[in-house]
BADRENNU-58568 format. One record per residue: residue in one letter; residue number from 0; x, y, z of N, C-alpha, C, O, CB in turn. Coordinates in steps of 0.2 Angstrom, whole numbers, padded with zeros to 4 digits, always signed. Glycine has a CB too. Layout:
residues N
+---------+-----+-------+-------+-------+-------+-------+-------+-------+-------+-------+-------+-------+-------+-------+-------+-------+
! residuo ! num !   n.x !   n.y !   n.z !  ca.x !  ca.y !  ca.z !   c.x !   c.y !   c.z !   o.x !   o.y !   o.z !  cb.x !  cb.y !  cb.z !
+---------+-----+-------+-------+-------+-------+-------+-------+-------+-------+-------+-------+-------+-------+-------+-------+-------+
!       A ! NUM !     X !     Y !     Z !     X !     Y !     Z !     X !     Y !     Z !     X !     Y !     Z !     X !     Y !     Z !
...
+---------+-----+-------+-------+-------+-------+-------+-------+-------+-------+-------+-------+-------+-------+-------+-------+-------+
end
This chain:
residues 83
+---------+-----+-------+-------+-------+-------+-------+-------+-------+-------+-------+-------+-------+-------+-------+-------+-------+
! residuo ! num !   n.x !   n.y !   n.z !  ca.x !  ca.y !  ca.z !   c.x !   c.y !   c.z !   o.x !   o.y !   o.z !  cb.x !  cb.y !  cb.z !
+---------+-----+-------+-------+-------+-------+-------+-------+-------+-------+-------+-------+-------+-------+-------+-------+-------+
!       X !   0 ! -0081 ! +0033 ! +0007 ! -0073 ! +0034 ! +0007 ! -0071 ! +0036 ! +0000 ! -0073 ! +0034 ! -0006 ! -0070 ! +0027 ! +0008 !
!       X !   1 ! -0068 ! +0039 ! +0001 ! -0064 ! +0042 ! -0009 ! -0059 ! +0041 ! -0009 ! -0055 ! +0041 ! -0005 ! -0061 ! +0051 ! -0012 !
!       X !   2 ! -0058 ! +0037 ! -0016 ! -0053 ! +0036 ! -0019 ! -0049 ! +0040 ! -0021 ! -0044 ! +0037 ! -0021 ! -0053 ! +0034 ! -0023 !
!       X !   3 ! -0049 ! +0046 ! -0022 ! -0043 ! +0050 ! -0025 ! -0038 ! +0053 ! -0022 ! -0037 ! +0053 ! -0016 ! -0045 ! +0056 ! -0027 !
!       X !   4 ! -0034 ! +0055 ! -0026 ! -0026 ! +0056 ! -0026 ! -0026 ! +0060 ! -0020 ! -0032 ! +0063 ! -0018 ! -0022 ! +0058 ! -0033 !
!       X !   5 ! -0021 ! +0062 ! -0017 ! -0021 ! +0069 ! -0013 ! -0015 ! +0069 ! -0012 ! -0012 ! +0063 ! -0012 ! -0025 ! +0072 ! -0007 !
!       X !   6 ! -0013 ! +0075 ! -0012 ! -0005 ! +0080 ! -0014 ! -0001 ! +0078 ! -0019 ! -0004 ! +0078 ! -0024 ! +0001 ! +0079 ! -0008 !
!       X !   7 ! +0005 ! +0077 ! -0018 ! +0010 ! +0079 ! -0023 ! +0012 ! +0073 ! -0026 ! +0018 ! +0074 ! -0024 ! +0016 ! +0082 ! -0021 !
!       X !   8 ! +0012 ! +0066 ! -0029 ! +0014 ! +0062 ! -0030 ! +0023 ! +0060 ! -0032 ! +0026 ! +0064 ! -0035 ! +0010 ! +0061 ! -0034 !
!       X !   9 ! +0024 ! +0057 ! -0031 ! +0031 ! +0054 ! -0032 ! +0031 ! +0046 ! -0035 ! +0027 ! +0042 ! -0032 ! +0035 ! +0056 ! -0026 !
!       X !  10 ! +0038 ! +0045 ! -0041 ! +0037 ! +0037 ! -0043 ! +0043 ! +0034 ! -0043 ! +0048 ! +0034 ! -0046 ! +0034 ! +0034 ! -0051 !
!       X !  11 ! +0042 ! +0031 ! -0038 ! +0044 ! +0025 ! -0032 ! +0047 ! +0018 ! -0037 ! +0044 ! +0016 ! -0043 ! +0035 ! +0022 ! -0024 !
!       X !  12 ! +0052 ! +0016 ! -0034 ! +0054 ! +0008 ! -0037 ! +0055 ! +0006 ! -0030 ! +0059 ! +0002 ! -0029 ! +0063 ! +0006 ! -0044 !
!       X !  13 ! +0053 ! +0008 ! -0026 ! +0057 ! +0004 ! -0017 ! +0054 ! -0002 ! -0016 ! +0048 ! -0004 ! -0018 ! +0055 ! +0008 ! -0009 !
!       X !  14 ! +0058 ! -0006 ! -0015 ! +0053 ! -0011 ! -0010 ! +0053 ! -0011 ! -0002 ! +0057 ! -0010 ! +0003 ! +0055 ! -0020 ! -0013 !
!       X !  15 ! +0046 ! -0014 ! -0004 ! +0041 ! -0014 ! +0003 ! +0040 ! -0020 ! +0004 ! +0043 ! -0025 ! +0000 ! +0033 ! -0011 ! +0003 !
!       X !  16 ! +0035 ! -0023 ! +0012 ! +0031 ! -0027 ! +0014 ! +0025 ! -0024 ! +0016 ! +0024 ! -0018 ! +0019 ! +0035 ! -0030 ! +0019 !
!       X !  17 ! +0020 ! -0028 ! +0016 ! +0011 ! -0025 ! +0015 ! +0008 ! -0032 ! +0019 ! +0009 ! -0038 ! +0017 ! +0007 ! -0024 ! +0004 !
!       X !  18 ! +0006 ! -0031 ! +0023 ! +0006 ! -0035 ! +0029 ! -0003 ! -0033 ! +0028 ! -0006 ! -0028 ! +0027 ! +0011 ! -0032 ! +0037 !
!       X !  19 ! -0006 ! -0041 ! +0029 ! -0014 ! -0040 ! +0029 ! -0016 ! -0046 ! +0029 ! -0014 ! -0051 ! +0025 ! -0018 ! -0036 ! +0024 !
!       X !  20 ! -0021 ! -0046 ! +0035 ! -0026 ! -0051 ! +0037 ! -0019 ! -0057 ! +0038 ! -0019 ! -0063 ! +0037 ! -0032 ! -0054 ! +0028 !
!       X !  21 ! -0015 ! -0055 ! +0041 ! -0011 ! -0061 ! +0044 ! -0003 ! -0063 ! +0041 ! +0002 ! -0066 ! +0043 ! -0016 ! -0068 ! +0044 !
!       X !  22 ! -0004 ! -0059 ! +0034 ! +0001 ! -0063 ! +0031 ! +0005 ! -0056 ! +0028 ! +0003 ! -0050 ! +0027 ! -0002 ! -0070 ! +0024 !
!       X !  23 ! +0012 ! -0057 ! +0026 ! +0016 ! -0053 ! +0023 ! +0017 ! -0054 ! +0017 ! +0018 ! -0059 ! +0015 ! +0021 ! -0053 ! +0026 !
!       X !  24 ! +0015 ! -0047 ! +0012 ! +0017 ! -0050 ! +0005 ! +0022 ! -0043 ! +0001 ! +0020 ! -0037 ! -0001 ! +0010 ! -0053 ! +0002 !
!       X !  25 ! +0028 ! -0048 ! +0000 ! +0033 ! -0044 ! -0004 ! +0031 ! -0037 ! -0011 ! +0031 ! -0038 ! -0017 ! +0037 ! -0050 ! -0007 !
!       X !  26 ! +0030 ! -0033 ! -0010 ! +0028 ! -0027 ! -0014 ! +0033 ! -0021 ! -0016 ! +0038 ! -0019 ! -0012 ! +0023 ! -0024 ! -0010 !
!       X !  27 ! +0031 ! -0017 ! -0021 ! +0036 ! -0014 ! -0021 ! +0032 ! -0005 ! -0024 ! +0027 ! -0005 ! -0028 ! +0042 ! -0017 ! -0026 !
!       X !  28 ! +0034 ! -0001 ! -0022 ! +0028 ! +0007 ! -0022 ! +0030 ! +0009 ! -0028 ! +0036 ! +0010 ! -0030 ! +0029 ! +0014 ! -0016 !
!       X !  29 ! +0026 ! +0010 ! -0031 ! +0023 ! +0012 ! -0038 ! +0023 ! +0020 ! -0038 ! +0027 ! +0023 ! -0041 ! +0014 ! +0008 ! -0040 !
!       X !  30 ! +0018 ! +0023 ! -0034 ! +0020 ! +0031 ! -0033 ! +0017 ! +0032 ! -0025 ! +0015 ! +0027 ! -0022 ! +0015 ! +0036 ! -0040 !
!       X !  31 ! +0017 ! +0037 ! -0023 ! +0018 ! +0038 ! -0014 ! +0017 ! +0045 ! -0014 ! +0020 ! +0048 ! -0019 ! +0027 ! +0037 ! -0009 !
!       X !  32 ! +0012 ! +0049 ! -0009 ! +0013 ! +0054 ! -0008 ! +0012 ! +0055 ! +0000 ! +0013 ! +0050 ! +0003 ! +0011 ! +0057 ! -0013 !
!       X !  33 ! +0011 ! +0059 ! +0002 ! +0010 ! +0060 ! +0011 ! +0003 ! +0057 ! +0014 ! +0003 ! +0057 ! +0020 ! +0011 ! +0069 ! +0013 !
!       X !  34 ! +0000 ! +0055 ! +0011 ! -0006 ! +0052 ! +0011 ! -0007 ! +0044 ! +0010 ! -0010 ! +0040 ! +0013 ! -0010 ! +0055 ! +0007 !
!       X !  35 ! -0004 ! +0043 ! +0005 ! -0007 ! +0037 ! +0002 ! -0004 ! +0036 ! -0002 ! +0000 ! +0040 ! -0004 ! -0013 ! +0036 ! -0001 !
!       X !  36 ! -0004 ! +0028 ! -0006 ! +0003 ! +0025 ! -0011 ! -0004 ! +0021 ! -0014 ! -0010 ! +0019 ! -0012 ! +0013 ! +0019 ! -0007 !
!       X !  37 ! +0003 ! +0020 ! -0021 ! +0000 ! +0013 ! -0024 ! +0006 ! +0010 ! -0026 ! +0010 ! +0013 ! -0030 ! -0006 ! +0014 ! -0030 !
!       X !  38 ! +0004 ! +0002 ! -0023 ! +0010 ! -0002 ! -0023 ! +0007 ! -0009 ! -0029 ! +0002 ! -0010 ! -0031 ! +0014 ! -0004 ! -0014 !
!       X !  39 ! +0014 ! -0013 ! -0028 ! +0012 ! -0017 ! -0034 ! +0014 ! -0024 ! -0031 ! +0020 ! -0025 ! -0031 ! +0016 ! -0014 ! -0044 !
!       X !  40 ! +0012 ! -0029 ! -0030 ! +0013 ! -0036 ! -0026 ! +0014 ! -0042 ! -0030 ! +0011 ! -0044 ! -0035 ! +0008 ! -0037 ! -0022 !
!       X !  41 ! +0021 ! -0044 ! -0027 ! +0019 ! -0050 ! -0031 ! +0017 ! -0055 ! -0027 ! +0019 ! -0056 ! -0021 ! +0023 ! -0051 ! -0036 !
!       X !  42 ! +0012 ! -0060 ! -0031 ! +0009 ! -0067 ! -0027 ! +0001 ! -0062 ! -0027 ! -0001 ! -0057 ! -0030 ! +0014 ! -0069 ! -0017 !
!       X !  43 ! -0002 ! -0067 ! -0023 ! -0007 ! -0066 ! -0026 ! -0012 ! -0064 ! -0018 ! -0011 ! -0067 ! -0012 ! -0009 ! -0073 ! -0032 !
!       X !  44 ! -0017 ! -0060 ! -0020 ! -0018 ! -0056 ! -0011 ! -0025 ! -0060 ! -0008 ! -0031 ! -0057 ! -0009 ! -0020 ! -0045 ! -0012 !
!       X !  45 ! -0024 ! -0065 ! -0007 ! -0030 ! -0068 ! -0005 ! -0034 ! -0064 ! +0001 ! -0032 ! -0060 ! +0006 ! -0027 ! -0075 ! -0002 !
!       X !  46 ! -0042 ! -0066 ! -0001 ! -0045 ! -0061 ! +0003 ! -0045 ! -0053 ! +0006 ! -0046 ! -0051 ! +0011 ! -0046 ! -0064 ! +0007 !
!       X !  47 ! -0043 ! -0052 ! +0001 ! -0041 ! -0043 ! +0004 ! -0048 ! -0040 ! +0000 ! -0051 ! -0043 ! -0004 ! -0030 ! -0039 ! +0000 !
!       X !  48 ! -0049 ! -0034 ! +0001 ! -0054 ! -0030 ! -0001 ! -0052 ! -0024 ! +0002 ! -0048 ! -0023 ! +0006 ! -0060 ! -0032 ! -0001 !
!       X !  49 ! -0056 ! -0019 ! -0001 ! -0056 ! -0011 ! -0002 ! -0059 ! -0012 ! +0007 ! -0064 ! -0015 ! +0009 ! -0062 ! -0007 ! -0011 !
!       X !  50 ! -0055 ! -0007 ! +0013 ! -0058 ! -0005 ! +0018 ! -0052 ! -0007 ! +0023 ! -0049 ! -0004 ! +0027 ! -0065 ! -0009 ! +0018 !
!       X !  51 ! -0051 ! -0015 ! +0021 ! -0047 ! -0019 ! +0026 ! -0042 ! -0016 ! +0027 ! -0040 ! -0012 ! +0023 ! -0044 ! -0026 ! +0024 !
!       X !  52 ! -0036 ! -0016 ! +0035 ! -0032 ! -0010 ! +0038 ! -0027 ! -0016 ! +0035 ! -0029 ! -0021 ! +0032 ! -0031 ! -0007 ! +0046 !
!       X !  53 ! -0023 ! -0013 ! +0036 ! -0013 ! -0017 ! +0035 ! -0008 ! -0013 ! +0038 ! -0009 ! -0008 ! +0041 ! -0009 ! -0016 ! +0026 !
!       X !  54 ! -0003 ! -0015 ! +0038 ! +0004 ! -0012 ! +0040 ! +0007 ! -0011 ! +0033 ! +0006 ! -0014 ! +0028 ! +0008 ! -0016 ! +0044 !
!       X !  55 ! +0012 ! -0004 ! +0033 ! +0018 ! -0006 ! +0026 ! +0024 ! -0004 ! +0030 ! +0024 ! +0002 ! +0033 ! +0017 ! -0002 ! +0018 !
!       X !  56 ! +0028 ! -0008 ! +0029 ! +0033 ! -0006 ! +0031 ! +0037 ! -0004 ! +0024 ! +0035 ! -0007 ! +0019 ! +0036 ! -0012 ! +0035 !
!       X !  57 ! +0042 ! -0001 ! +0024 ! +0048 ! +0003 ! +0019 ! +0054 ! -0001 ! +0021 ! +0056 ! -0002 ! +0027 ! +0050 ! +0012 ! +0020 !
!       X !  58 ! +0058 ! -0003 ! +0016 ! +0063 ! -0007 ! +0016 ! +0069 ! -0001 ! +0022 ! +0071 ! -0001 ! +0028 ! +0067 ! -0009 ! +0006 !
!       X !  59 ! +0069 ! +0004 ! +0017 ! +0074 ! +0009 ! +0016 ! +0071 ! +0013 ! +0022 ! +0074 ! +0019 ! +0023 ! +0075 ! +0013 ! +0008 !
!       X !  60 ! +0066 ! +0012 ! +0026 ! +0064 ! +0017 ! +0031 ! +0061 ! +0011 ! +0038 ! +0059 ! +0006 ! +0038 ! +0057 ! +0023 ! +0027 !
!       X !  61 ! +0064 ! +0016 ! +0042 ! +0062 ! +0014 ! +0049 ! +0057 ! +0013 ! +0050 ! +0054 ! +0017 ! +0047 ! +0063 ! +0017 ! +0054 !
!       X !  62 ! +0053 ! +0007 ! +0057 ! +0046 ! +0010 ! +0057 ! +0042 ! +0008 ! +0052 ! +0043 ! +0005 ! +0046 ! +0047 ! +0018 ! +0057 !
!       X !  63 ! +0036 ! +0009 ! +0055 ! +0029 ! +0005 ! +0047 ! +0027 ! +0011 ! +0047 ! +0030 ! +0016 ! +0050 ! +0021 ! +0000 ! +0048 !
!       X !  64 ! +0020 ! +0010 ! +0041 ! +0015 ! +0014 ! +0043 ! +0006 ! +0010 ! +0043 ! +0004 ! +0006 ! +0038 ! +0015 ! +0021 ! +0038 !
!       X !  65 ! +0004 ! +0012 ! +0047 ! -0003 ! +0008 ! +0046 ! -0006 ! +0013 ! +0041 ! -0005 ! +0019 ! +0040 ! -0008 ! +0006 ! +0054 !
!       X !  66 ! -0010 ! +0007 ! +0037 ! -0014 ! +0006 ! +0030 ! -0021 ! +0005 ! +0030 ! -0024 ! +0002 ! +0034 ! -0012 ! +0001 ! +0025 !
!       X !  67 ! -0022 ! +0007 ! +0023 ! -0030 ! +0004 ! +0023 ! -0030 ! +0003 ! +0016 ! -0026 ! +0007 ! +0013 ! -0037 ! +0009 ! +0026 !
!       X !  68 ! -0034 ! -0001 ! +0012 ! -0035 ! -0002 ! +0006 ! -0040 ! +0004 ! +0004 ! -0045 ! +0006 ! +0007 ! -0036 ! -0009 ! +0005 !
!       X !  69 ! -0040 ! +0006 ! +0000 ! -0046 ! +0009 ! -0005 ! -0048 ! +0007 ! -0010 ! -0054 ! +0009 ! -0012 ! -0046 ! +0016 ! -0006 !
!       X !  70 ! -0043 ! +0002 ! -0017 ! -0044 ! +0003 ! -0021 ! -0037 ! -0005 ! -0024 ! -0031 ! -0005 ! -0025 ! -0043 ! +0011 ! -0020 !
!       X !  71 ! -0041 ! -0010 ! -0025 ! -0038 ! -0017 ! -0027 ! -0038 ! -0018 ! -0036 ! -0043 ! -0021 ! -0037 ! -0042 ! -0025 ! -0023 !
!       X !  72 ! -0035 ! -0016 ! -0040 ! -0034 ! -0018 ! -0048 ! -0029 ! -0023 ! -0049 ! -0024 ! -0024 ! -0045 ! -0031 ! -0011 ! -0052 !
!       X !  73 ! -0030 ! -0027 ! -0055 ! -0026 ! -0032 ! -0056 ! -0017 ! -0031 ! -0055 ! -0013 ! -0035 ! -0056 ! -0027 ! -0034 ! -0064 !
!       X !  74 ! -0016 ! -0027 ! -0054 ! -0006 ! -0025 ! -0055 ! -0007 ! -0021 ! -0051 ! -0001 ! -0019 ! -0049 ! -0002 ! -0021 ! -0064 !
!       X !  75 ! -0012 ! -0016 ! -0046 ! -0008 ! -0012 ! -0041 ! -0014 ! -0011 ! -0035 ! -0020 ! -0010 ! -0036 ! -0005 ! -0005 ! -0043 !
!       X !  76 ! -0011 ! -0011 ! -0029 ! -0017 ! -0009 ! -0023 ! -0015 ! -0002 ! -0022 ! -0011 ! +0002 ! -0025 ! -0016 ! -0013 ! -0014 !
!       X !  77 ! -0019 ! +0000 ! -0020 ! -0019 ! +0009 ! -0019 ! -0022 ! +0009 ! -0011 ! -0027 ! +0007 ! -0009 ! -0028 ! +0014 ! -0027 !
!       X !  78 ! -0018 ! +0012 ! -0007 ! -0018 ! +0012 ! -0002 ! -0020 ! +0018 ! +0003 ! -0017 ! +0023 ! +0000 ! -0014 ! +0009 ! +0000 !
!       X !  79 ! -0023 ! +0020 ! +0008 ! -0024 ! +0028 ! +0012 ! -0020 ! +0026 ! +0017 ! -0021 ! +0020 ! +0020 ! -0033 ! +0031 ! +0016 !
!       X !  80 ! -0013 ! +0031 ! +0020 ! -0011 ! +0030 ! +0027 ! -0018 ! +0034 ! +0032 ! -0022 ! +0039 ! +0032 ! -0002 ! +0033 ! +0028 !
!       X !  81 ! -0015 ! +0027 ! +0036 ! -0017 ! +0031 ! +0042 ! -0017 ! +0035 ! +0048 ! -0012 ! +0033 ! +0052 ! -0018 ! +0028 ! +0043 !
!       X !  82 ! -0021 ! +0043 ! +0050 ! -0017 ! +0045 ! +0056 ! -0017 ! +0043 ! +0061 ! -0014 ! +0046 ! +0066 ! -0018 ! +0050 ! +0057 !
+---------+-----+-------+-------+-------+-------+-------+-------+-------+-------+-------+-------+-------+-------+-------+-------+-------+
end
């Protein structure tokens, strides 16, 4: 699985919800592009790792999108949507 970036990035203050392994946790997107984000949570992400799916919903937008982790650092998850 690759970590890297793909397309055009953009940097985001939105807040979100990141939904995984059962629980919802308040977040807010750090940068987004048509692929994949990296958002930044607060609280603390019990049992999550690089692979596990999620949902993210957008405050300001309709609709989720299902997720996948690739990538868990102390201050941000880095996420792949899914097609």
């Amino acid at each position: 699985m690759s970590d890297k970036i793909h397309g055009p990035r953009t940097t985001s203050s939105h807040d979100c919800d990141l939904e995984l392994s059962g629980s919802s946790h308040q977040c807010w997107i750090d940068n987004i592009s048509s692929s994949d984000a990296e958002v930044k949570c607060s609280g603390f992400l019990q049992e999550s790792w690089p692979g596990d799916k999620g949902v993210l919903h957008l405050h300001d937008h309709e609709g989720e999108v299902a997720c996948h982790i690739t990538r868990i650092s102390s201050s941000k998850i880095s996420l792949r949507f899914d097609n």
